[in-house]
C-alpha positions as CSV (number, residue, x, y, z in Angstrom):
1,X,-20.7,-16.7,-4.5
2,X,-21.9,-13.5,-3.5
3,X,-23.2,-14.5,0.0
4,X,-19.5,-16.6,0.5
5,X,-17.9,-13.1,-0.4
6,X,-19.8,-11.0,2.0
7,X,-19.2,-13.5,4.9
8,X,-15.5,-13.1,4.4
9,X,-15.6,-9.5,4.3
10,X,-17.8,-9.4,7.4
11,X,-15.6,-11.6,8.8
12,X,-12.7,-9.6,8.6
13,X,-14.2,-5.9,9.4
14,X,-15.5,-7.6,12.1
15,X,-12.0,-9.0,13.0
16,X,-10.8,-5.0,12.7
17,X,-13.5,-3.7,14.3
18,X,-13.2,-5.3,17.6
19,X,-8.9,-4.2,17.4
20,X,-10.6,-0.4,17.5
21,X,-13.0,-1.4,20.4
22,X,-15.8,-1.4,18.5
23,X,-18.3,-4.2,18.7
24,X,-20.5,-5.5,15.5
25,X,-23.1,-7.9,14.9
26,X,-25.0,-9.5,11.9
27,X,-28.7,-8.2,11.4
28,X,-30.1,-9.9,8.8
29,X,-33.5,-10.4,9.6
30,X,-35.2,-8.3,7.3
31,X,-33.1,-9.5,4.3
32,X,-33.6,-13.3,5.1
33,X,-37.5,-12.1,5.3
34,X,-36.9,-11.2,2.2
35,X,-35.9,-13.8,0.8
36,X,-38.4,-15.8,2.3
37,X,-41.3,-13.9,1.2
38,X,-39.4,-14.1,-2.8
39,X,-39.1,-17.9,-2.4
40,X,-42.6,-18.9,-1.1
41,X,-43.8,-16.5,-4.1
42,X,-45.2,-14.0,-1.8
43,X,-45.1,-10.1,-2.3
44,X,-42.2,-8.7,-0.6
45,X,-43.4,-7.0,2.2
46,X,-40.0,-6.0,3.9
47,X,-38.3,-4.7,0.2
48,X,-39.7,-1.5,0.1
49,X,-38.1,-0.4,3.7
50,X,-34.9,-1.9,2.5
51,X,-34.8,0.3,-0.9
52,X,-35.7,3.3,1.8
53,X,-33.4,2.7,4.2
54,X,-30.5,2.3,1.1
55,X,-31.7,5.3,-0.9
56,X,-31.2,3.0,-4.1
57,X,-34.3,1.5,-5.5
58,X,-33.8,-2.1,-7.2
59,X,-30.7,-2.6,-4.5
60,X,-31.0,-5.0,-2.9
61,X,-28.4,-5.8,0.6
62,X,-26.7,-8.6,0.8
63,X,-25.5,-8.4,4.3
64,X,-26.4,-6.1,7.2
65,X,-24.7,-5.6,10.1
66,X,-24.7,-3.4,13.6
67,X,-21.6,-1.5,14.4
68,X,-20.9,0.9,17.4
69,X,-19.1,0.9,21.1
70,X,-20.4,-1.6,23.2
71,X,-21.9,0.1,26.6
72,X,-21.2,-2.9,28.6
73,X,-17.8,-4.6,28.7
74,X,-16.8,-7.4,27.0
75,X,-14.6,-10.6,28.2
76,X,-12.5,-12.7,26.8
77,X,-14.1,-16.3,26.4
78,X,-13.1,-18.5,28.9
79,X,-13.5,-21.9,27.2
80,X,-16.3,-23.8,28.5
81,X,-17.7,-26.8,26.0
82,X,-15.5,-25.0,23.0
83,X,-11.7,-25.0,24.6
84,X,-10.8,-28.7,23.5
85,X,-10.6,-27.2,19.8
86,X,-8.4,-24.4,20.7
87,X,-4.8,-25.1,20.2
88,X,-1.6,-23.1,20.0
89,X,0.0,-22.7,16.5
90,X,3.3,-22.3,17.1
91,X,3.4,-25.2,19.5
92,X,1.9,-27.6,17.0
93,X,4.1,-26.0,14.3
94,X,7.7,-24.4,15.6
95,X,9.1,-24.2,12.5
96,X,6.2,-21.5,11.3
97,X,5.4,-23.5,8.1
């Protein structure tokens, strides 16, 4: 439940982010590592930069993300193999129900 909630919240500072110009990114390579490492019973190798980076010991991220102002400009998508599930919502539901 945890994981569901940070992807919604990502989702939508992401969503906002982008409205301010900003662009954003998941990086979550060193807490899938991780992970890894705790499910193949292995020491955690990558915990200990976490706890650094975080300032917290024992917390552990759930999500981790890059944030800034892009330096190259972005476009808007231009449909390609994706367009055919596209569709306008008010055409496909005038009344706004």
């Amino acid at each position: 439940m945890q994981c569901l909630l940070a992807g919604r919240i990502w989702q939508r500072a992401h969503l906002l982010a982008t409205t301010w110009g900003l662009a954003g990114r998941p990086c979550n390579e060193a807490v899938e590592w991780v992970d890894r490492q705790q499910a193949l019973g292995q020491a955690t190798q990558g915990a200990s930069p976490l706890a650094d980076l975080l300032g917290e010991p024992g917390w552990e991220p759930t999500f981790v993300f890059y944030l800034g102002y892009p330096s190259l400009p972005s476009h808007p998508a231009r449909g390609g193999r994706w367009s055919g599930f596209c569709f306008d919502l008010e055409a496909a539901n005038p009344q706004g129900h």
